[in-house]
C-alpha positions in Angstrom: 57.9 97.8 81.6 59.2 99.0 78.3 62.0 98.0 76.6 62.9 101.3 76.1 63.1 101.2 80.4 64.8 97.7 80.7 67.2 99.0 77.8 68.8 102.2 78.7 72.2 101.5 76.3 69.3 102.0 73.8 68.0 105.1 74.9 68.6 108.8 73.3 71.5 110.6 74.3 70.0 112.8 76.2 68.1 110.1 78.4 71.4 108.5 78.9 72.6 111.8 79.9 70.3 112.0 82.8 71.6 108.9 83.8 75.5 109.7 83.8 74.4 112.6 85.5 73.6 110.9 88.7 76.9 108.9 88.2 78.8 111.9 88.3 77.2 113.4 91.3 78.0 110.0 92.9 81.7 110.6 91.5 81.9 114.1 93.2 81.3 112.2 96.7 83.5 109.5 95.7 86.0 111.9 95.2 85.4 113.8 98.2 85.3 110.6 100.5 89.1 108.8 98.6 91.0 112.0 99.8 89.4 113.3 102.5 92.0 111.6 105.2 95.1 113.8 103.6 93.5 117.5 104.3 91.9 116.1 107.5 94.9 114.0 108.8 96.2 116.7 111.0 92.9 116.9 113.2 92.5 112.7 113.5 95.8 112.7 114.7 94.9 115.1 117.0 91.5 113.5 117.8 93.3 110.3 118.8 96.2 110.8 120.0 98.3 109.1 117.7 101.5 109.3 115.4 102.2 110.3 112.4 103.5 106.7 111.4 100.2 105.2 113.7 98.0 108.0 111.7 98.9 106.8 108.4 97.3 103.0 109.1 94.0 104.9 108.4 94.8 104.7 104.6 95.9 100.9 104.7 92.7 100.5 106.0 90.7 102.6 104.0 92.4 100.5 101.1 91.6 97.3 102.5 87.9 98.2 102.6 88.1 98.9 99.4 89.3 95.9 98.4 86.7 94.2 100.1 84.4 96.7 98.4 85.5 95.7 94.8 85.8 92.4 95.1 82.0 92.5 96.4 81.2 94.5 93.6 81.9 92.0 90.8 79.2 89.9 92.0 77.0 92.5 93.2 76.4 94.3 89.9 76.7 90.8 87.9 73.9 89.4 89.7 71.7 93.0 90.8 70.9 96.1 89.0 73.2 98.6 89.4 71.3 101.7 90.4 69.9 99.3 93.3 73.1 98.6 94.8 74.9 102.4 94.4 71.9 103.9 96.3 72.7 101.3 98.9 76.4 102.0 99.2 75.6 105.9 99.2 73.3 105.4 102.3 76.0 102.8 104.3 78.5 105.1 103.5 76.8 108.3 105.0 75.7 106.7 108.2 80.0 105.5 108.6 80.9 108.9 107.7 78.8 110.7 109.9 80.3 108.8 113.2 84.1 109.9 112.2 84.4 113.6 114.3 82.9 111.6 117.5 85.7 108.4 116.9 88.7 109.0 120.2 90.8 106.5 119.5 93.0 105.4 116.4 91.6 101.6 116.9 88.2 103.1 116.2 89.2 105.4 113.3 91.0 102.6 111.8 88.5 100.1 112.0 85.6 102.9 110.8 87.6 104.2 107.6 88.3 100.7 107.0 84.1 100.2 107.0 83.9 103.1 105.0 86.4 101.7 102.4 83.7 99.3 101.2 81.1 101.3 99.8 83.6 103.0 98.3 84.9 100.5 96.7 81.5 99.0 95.3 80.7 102.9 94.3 83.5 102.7 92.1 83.5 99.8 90.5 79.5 100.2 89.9 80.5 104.2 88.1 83.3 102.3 85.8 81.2 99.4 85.1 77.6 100.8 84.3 79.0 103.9 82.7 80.6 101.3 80.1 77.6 99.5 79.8 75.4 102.7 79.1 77.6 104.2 76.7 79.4 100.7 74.8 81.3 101.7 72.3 81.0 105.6 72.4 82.0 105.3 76.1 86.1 107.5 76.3 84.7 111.4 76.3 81.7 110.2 79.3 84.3 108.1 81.4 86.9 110.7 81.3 83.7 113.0 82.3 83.2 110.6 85.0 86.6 111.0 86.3 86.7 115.1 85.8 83.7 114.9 88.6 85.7 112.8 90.9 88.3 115.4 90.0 85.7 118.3 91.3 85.3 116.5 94.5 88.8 115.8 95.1 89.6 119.3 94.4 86.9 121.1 96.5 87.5 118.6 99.4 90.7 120.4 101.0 89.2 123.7 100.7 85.8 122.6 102.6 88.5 121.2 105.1 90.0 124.5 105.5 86.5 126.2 106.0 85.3 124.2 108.6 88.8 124.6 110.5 88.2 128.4 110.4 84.7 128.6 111.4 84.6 125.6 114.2 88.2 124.9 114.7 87.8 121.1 113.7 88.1 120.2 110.4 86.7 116.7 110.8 83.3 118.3 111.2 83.3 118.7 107.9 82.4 114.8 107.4 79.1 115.8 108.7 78.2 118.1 105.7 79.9 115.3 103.4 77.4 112.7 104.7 74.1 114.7 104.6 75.0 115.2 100.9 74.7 111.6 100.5 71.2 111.0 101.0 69.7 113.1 98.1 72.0 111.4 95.7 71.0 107.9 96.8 67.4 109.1 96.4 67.8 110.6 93.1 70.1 107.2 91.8 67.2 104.7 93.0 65.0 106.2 90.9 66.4 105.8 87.4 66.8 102.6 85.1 70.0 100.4 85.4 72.3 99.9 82.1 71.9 96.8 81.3 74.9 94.5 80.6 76.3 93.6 77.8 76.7 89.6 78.4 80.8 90.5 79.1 80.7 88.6 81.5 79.0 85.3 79.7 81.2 82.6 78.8 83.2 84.1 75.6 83.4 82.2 72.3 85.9 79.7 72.6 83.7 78.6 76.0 86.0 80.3 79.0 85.4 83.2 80.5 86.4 86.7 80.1 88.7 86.8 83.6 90.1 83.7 82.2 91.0 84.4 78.8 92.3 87.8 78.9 94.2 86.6 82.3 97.4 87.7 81.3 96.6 91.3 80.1 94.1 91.9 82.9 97.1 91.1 85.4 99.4 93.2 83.7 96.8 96.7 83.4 95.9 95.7 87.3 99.6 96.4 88.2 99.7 99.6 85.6 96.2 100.4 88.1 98.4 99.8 91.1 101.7 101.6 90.1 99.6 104.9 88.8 96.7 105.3 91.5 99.2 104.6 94.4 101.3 107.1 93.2 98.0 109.2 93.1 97.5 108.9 96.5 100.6 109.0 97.8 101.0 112.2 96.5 97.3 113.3 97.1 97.2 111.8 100.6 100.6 113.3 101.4 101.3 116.5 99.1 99.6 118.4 102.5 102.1 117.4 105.2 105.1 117.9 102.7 104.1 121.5 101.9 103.2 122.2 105.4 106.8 120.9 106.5 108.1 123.3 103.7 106.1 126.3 103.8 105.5 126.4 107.6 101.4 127.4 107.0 98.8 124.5 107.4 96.6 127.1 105.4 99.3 127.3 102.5 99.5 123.7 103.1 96.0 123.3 102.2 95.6 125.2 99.4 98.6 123.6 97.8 96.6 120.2 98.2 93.5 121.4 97.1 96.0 123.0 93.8 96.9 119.3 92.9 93.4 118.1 92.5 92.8 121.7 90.7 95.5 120.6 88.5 93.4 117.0 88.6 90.1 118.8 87.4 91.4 120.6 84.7 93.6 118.0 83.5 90.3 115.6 83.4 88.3 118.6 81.4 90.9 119.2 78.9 91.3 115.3 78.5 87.2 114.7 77.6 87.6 116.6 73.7 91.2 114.8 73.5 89.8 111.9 74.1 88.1 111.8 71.0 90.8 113.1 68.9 94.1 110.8 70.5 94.3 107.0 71.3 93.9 106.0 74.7 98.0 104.8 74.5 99.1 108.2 73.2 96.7 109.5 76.5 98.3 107.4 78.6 102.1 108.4 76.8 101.3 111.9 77.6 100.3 111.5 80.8 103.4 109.6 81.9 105.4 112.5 80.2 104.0 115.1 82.1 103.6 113.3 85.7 107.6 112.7 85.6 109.1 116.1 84.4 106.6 117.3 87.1 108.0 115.4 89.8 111.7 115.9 88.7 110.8 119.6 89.1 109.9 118.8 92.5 112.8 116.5 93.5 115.2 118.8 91.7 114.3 121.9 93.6 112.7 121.1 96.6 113.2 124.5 98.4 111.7 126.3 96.1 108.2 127.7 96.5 107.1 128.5 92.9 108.4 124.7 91.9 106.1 123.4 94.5 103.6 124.8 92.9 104.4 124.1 89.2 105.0 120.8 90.0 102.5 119.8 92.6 99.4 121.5 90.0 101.7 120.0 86.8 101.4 116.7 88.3 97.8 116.3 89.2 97.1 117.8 85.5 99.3 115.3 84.2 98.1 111.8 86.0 94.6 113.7 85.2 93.6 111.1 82.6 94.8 107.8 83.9 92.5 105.7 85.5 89.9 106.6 82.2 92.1 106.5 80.0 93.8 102.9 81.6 89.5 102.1 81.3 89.7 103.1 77.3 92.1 101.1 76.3 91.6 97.8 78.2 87.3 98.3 76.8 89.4 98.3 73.0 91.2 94.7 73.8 88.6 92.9 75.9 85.2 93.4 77.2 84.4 95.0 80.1 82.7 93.3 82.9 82.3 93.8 86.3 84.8 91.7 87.3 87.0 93.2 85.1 86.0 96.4 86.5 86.6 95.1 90.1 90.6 93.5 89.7 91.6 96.5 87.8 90.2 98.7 90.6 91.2 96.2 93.1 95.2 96.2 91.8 94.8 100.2 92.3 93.7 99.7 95.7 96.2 97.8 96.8 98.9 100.5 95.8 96.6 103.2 97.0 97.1 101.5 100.5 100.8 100.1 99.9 102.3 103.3 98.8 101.0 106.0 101.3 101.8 103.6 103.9 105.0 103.3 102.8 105.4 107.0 102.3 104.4 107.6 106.6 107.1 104.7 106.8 109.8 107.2 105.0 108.7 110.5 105.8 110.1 110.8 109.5 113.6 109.0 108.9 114.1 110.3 105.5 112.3 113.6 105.1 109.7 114.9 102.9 111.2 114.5 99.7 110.2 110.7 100.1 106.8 111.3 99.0 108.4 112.2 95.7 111.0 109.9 95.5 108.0 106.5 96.4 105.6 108.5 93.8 108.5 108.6 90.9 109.5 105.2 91.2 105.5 104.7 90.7 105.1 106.5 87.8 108.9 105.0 85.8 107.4 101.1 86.9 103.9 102.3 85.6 106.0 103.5 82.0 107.3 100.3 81.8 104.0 98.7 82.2 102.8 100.4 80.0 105.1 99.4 77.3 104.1 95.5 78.1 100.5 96.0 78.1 100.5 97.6 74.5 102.9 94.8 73.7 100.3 92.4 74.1 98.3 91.6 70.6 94.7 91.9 70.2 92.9 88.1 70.1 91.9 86.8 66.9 88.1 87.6 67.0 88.0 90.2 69.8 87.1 93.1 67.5 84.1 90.7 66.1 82.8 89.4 69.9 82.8 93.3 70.6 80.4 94.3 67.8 78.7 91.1 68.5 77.5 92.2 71.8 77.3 96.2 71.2 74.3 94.9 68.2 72.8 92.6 70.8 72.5 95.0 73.5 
């Protein structure tokens, strides 16, 4: 084999664009899969018979699998290549999809969306990781690319949901289609050369490792990762029922979800030239910014139907940015390897499972305007996190063990 082949951080752009290009198809399931239970909520409840505070156990354990996912992940792509173990995930995942519009009773649709929270979980730790290691240095305009095609699936989701509810009269059908588009990207991934890694995760120059030395700040951006993609799916997973509740249509209802993650997409495209121009901390500033005037409109008048749509599509173009740009900065103050990856990742999981849960905890006591209230109090603890991560110094010798390992890839 070449070396050109073993080293694909080495190869021309556009070779390496061929390979991100399979990452972001893999990205447009991902996004489909991590918010297909809001749109299609409605019809598993009805499917199994459940409530909505029994319903909303399927994103706990979709979160949990994910968990499990990422923490599998870490050792997975340390130890295999990485466009081995995608194409495996991609094919587990569509054969668990594709059981979900036959699944009765909430015990199976728990346990089966908890299954299906693993593959997810090792798909997006492996797009975070290897588009890192395929891009080093020159990585913020193709991971916010990364996310604007998660962004595409997340956005087109609801509105597939909505078609398949016309034309068959059960939206969860619509996970068929979602797992028969699996296949061909798994195909297409396990034919293409793996990044190789840049020895991040190696024993570091003062002999400990990466997770070790960088302990503190890894903690902190893991709960920054919790407080901002909680609040992401808390309002994602939710945003549906609420407008339902306040517009009385389940078809405005759904095209006010699918507006979010519209606001999502074009947030993520507008964020891939500023990503190049603006640090990931002023990103990050902005984003903040804009997610909390967004959901003050909301709170502020929450009877009103053009504010639920300013501030639904305000906020989703707003938060747009996040989870790349949270990527960006923590690949400036340490390296980035797959365990890395995997606890940032696994810190959003756990408040992409806490939060909606504790939204479908709220909602029937306390009304609708909980989802804003738990997603606000996200995004003002995720501000202050902020302020603590950038806080934190850069090590003496981090800027020269990054060079060191972008010449020796």
């Amino acid at each position: 084999m070449s070396p050109a082949a073993t080293l694909p951080s080495q190869l021309p752009k556009a070779r390496k664009l061929r390979i991100a290009a399979a990452y972001y198809a893999t990205y447009v399931l991902l996004g489909l899969m991590l918010t297909c239970i809001g749109p299609s909520l409605d019809a598993l409840q009805a499917q199994s018979g459940s409530s909505t505070e029994a319903i909303a156990l399927l994103f706990t354990a979709n979160s949990l699998g994910y968990i499990a996912g990422s923490l599998l992940a870490g050792r997975l792509y340390a130890r295999l290549a990485g466009n081995r173990v995608l194409p495996a995930a991609l094919l587990i995942l569509a054969l668990l999809t594709f059981t979900v519009p036959w699944l009765g009773s909430l015990g199976l649709l728990v346990l089966v969306f908890g299954l299906i929270g693993v593959p997810l979980g090792v798909m997006d730790v492996g797009g975070n990781t290897l588009i890192v290691w395929l891009y080093r240095g020159d990585v913020p305009p193709y991971m916010n690319a990364l996310h604007l095609f998660f962004g595409v699936g997340a956005f087109i989701g609801p509105l597939v949901f909505d078609r398949f509810a016309v034309a068959t009269g059960n939206p969860a059908t619509t996970f068929w289609l979602f797992a028969a588009l699996m296949v061909p990207v798994a195909l297409w991934l396990v034919r293409l050369p793996s990044p190789d890694s840049p020895g991040a995760a190696r024993a570091t120059a003062d002999g400990r490792s990466v997770l070790r030395r960088y302990a503190w700040l890894i903690g902190l951006i893991a709960v920054f990762f919790f407080m901002h993609m909680g609040a992401e799916l808390a309002f994602g997973g939710w945003i549906y029922t609420y407008a339902d509740e306040a517009t009385g249509s389940g078809t405005t209802a759904r095209l006010v979800n699918s507006a979010f993650w519209g606001g999502l997409v074009v947030g993520r495209l507008v964020a891939i030239p500023l990503a190049l121009r603006l640090s990931p901390r002023s990103m990050l500033q902005l984003d903040l910014l804009g997610a909390v005037l967004s959901l003050a409109l909301l709170i502020t008048l929450p009877d009103s139907t053009p504010a639920l749509w300013i501030g639904t599509i305000g906020f989703g173009f707003s938060i747009a940015s996040m989870i790349a740009s949270s990527f960006n900065l923590a690949e400036r103050r340490m390296p980035i390897a797959s365990q890395v990856s995997s606890t940032f990742l696994i810190g959003g999981s756990l408040g992409s499972m806490t939060l909606p849960w504790l939204v479908g905890q709220l909602f029937v006591p306390y009304g609708r305007l909980s989802v804003m209230y738990v997603t606000a109090a996200a995004m003002l603890a995720a501000w202050f996190l902020l302020a603590l991560v950038v806080r934190q110094k850069r090590r003496p010798g981090e800027s020269e063990l990054a060079q060191g390992q972008a010449s020796s890839a």
